[in-house]
N, C-alpha and C positions, 0 to 999 in steps of 0.2 A: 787659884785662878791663873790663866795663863798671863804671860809677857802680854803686854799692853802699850806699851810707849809708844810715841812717834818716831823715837829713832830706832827703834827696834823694829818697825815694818818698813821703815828706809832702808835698812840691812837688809832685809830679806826680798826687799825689791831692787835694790842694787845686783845683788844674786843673781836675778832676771835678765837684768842690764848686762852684767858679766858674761851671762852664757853667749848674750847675742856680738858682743864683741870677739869674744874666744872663738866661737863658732862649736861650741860644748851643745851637743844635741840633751844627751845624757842628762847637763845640768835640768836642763827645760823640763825633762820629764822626772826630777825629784822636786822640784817648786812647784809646776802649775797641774790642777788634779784634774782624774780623769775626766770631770762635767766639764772643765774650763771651757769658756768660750768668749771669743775675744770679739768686741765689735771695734774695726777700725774705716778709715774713711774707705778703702778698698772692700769694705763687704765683711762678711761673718769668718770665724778660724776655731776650729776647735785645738786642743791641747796640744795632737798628731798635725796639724797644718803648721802651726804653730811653730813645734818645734821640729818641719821639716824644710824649713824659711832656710834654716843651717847647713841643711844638705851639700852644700858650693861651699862651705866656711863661712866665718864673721859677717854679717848684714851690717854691722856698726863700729866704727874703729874709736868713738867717745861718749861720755854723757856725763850729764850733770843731772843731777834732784835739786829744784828750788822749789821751797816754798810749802813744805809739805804740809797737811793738815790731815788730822786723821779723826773720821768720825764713826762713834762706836753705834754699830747698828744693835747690836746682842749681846748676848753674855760670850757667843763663842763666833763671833764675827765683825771684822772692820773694815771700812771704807777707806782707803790711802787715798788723796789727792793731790795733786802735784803736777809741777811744769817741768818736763824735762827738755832740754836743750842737747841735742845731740848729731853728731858727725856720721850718716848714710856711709857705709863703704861704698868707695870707688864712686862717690857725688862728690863734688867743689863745694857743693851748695851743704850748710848747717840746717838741720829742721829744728822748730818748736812745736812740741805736742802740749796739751793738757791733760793728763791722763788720772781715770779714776782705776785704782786695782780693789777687789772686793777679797778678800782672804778671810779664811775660816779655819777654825780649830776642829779637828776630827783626829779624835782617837791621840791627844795629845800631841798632834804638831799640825803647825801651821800650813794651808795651802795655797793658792793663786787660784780662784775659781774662776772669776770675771773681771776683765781690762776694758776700758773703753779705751781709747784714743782721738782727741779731738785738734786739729793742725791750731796751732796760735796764728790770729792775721799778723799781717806784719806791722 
C-alpha cells in the first residue's frame, strides 16, 4: 500500500509551495496531474493555468503548513487540509488560505488532482 502519513502529503505539498516560490514551471508539471483543477477565489485553473501563474518567476517568496489533517477518502486517494500562511510576491500584505489538496495514487505515485483555496477572515 502506498505512503499514507500526514507528513508525507506535507512533503509532497510543500513541493507545490516550493515551485511557486522558485518560480519552477517544470516542478508544477511533475506534481499536479493532467485533470488537475484548481478552484480558488479568482475562478477555475487547470494544471496548464496553473503552472503558467510562473511564467514572470516566483508568485510567492514564503509559506508555512499549519495544522494539517489528512482525510483518507480510498484506498488510492487523500484529502490534505490545511492553513497556509503565506508571503504574495511583490505584496507588503501576508495572505491566509484554508486549503483542501485532493491527491491520488496512479500507477504508483502520487499526484495533485484538486486544490481548493479558501482566504481565512482576518
Amino acid at each position: 500500500m502506498p505512503e499514507r502519513s500526514t507528513q508525507f502529503f506535507v512533503d509532497l505539498e510543500s513541493k507545490v509551495w516550493d515551485a511557486l516560490v522558485s518560480g519552477d514551471a517544470d516542478a508544477e508539471y511533475e506534481l499536479l496531474s493532467a485533470d488537475f483543477l484548481g478552484v480558488y477565489p479568482a475562478g477555475f485553473a487547470t494544471r496548464t493555468e496553473h503552472a503558467d501563474q510562473l511564467s514572470d518567476g516566483p508568485i510567492t517568496t514564503s509559506y508555512s503548513i499549519e495544522g494539517a489533517r489528512l482525510i483518507e477518502v480510498s484506498d488510492d486517494a487523500v484529502l490534505l487540509c490545511y492553513r497556509a500562511d503565506h508571503q504574495p510576491a511583490g505584496s507588503a500584505e501576508p495572505e491566509s488560505m484554508f486549503i483542501s489538496s485532493l491527491w491520488v495514487e496512479r500507477d504508483g505515485r502520487w499526484w495533485n488532482t484538486f486544490s481548493q483555496d479558501t482566504p481565512a477572515s482576518s
